[in-house]
N, C-alpha and C positions, 0 to 999 in steps of 0.2 A: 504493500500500500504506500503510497506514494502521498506526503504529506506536506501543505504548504502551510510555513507561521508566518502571521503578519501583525509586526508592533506597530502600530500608526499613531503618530502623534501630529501634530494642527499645519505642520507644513513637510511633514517629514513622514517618510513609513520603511520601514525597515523590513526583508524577509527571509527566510531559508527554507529552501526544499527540502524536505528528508526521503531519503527509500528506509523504509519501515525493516524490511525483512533483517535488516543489519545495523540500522538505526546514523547510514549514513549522508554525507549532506553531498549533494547533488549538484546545488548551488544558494550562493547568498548576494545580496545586494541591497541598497538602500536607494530611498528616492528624496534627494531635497532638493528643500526653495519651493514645497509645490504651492502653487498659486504665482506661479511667476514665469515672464518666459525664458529665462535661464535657468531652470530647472534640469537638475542633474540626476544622472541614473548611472551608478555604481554597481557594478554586476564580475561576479568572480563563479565560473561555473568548475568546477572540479576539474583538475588536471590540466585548467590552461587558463593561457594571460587573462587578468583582470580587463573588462569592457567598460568605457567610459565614454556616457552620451550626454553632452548638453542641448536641451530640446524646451519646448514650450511645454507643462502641464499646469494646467490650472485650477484643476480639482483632483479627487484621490481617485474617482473613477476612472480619470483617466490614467492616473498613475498604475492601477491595479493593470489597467489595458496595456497599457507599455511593459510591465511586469513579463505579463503572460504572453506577450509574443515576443520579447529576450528570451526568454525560456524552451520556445520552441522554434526561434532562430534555424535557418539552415545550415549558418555555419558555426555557430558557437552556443546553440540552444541546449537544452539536456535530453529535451522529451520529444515526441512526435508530437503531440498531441497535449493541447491542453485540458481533454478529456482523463488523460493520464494523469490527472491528480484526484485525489479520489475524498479529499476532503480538505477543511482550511482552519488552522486555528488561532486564534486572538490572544493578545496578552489584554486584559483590561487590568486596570490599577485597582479600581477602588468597587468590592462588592456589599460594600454595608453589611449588615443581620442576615443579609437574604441566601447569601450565596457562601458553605461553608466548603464546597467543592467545587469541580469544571464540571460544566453542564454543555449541552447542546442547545443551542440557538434556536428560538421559537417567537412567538410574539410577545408570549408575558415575560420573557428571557429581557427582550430590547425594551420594553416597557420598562422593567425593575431597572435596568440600567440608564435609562433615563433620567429616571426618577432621583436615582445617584445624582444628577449631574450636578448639586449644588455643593456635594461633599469632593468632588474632582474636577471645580470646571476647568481646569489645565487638559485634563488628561482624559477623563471620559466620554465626552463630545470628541473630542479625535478618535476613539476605539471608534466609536460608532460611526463616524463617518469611513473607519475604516471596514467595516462591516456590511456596510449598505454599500459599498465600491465593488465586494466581492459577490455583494447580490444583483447589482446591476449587470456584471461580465461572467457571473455563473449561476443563476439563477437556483441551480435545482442542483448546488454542490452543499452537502452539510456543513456546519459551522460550528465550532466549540469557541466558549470563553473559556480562559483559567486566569484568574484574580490571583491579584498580588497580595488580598486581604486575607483568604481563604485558610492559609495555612493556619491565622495568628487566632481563627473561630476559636478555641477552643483554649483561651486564656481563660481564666476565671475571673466573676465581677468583681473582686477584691482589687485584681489587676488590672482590667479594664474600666472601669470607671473611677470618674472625676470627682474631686472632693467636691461640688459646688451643687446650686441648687437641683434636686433630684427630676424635679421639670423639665430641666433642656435636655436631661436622656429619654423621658419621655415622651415629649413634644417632638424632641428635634433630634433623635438618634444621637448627641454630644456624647463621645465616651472613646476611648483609646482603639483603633482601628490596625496599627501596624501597615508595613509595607515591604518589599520584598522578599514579599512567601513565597516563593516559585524558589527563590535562590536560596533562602533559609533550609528549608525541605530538602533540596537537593543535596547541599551539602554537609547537611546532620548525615543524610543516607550512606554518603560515600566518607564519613569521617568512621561511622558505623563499620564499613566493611575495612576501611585502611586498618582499624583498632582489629578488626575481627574479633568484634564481638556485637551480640544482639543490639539495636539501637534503643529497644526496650528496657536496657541496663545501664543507660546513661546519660549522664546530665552533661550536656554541653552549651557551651556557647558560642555562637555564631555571632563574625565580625563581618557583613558584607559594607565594604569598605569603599568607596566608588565617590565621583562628585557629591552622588547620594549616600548618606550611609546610614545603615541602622546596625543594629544587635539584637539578638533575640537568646532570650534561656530558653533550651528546648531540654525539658527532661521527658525520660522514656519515649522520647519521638514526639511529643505535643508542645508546642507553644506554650508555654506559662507566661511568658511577657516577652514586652519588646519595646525599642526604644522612639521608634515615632507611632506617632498618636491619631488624632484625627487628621489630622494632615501629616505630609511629609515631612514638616517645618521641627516638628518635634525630637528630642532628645540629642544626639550628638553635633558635633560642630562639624561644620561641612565644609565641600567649597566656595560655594556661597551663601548658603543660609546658616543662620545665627544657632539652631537649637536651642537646648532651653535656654531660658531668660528669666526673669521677674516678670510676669506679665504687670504689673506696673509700668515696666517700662512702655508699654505700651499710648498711654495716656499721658503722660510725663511728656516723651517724645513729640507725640503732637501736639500738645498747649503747645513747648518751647519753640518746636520750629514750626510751628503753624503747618504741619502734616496732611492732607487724608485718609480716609482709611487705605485707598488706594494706593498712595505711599508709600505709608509705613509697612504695608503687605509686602510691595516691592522692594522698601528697602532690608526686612528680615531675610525675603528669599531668595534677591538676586545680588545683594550688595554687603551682606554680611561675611561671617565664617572667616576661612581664609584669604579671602580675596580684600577683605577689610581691614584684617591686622598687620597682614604682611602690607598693603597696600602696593601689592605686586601680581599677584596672580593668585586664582582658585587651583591650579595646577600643581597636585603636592611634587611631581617632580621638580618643578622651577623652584618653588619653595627651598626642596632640600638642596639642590643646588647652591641656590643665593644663602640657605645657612653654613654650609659649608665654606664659603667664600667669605662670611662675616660679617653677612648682616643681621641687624641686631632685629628689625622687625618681622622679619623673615624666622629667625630664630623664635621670637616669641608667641607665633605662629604654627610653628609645628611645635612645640610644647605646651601652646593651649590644646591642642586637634588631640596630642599626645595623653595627657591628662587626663581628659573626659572623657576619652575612650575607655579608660585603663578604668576610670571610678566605677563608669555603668559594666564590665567586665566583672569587679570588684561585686561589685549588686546584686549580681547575676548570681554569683556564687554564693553568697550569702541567702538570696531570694531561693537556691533548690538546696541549699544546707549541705554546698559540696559541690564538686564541677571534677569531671573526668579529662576534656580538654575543650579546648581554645582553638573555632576554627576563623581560621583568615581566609578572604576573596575578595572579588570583583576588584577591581582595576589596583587601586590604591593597595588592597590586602596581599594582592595576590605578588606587587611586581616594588611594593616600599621595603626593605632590610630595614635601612632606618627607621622606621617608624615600627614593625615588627619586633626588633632588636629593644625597643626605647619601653614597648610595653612590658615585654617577656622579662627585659631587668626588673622591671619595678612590679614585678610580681610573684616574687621569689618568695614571701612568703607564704602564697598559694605552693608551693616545692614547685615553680616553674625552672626548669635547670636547660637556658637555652643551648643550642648545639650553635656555633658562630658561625661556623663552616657551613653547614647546612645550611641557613638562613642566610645567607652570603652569594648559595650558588646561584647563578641564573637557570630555572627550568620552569620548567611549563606545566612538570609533574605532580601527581598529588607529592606531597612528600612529611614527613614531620622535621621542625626545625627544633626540637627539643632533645634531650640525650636519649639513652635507651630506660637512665634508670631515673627519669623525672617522673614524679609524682602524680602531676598534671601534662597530659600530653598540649603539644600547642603543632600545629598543621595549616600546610598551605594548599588550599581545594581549589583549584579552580572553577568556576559554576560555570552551570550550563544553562541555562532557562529556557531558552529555544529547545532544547532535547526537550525539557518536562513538557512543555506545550503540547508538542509531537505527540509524546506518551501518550495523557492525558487524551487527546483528542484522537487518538488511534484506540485507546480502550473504551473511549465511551459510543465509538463507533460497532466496535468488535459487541461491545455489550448490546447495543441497541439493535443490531443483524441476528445475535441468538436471540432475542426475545420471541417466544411463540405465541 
């Protein structure tokens, strides 16, 4: 079976083919700028040079359309046919209460995600437009969502909910939501098998570490917490959003500089984090560079990022009464020593006993950067979230064809 995911967001969408039988990729490629007529189409089909087209798209429909006829190219396509894909599946970010698994696309499906759109409007109005692009140019191919929320269902209210009037969870769904459940999931499973041992025996925690980042405690396989909230905006300091704060600052902020809400929105989530302290770049590699070199705000900058990390890590293990290991990914986790190296010291009294060497090397591999006889294992996963999608929407296909 033969499986297309597509992340779409407001001017950009992103995809990869899979063949199922082996769970391999075929081809990927992304489409930006769309609504513009320099709109770019980045396409890498397995085994041969990357294809690079700038063209007019102005909507996602027709980005979906350019997609699928790169795909079945005469001379750089994968497939014959774009009948040859035999289903499509979506990242959506944000599934509320509703959705504690990937489902199959129906109408009360895109209804319920709608209805979303005031707790995602970055993010969920782009699925959906991505969504309706591949009903427009495949009418009668099935569709999976898998939520990035989904994983984090199964926190408890202790953990998910807000100290504050009990009305705005009732009224208004207000209470801790999480994000990056595709990539948390994935790599508890594979921290699981590296450990060889049941995932049901232990309590981890996951660092996906990326411009976005969160954490999450997963003991025996389930979400117990995690560190952003109703929004993305919440818990660790980022590239450019603030994480937590004093919400006071919120109102303070705007009396003094005579703010917006619109504003101050934009200034927590695109003009905070690292890009505010170093007043250099969201880019933890430029960062480490520029502390290396000696700059001082640069420096104070990956030692806040450092910090915060290390507290809610700290939390974590406190909040399951114990932690087996510490896993690292997505961009920053996966490919920062420095900042790997900077946590694992200052965590020694969890028995972290980093391996230097290890955490040093460059690879691409799962690997553990920790000794053999550390207490607390600490691990580099790299995620996969396009794989889950795939999964996910090739099982709930498989399952929905047995049904009699």
């Amino acid at each position: 079976m033969n499986i297309l995911v597509i992340n779409a967001g407001s001017s950009s969408l992103k995809f990869q083919l899979y063949d199922m039988t082996d769970e391999s990729v075929l081809a990927k490629g992304k489409v930006e700028r769309i609504g513009m007529e320099s709109a770019i189409l980045s396409y890498e089909p397995a085994g041969k040079p990357e294809v690079r087209e700038v063209r007019e798209i102005l909507e996602h429909t027709t980005a979906i359309r350019k997609v699928l006829d790169i795909l079945v190219h005469k001379e750089f396509g994968v497939l014959k046919s774009a009948s040859e894909i035999q289903a499509v599946g979506h990242r959506v970010v944000h599934g509320g209460e509703s959705f504690s698994s990937s489902v199959l696309i129906g109408d009360e499906v895109k209804r319920e995600i709608r209805r979303l759109f005031d707790l995602a409007p970055l993010h969920n109005p782009a699925h959906m437009l991505g969504i309706q692009a591949v009903e427009a140019n495949m009418p009668d191919i099935p569709q999976a969502v898998v939520f990035d929320t989904a994983f984090h269902q199964t926190m408890p209210p202790f953990a998910y909910l807000y100290p504050i009037p009990m009305v705005l969870y009732k009224k208004h769904k207000i209470r801790r939501y999480g994000f990056h459940g595709t990539s948390h999931a994935y790599v508890s499973e594979r921290a699981a098998a590296f450990l060889g041992k049941p995932l049901k025996e232990l309590k981890l925690v996951t660092c996906h570490i990326g411009n976005g980042a969160s954490c999450a405690a997963v003991m025996e396989g389930r979400s117990v917490d995690t560190s952003m909230g109703l929004t993305p905006l919440e818990g660790l300091m980022m590239g450019t959003r603030s994480g937590d704060i004093d919400p006071a600052i919120v109102p303070f902020a705007m009396s003094k500089e005579d703010l917006t809400l619109a504003e101050v929105n934009s200034m927590l989530n695109k003009h905070s984090g690292l890009l505010a302290i170093s007043g250099l770049s969201s880019d933890m590699r430029e960062i480490t560079e520029a502390r290396e070199a000696g700059d001082r705000n640069a420096a104070l900058a990956f030692d806040m990022y450092e910090y915060r990390l290390r507290k809610f890590i700290g939390s974590y293990a406190a909040a399951m009464n114990g932690i087996d290991a510490i896993v690292f990914t997505a961009g920053v986790g996966e490919n920062s020593a420095a900042l790997r190296a900077a946590v694992c010291r200052n965590l020694s009294f969890l028995g972290v006993k980093l391996d230097d060497a290890a955490n040093e090397a460059r690879s691409s591999e799962e690997r553990a950067i920790t000794t053999p006889d550390s207490p607390v294992a600490s691990l580099v996963i790299p995620t996969n979230e396009e794989l889950v999608i795939a999964r996910d929407t090739h099982q709930l296909i498989l399952n929905r064809d047995h049904v009699v």
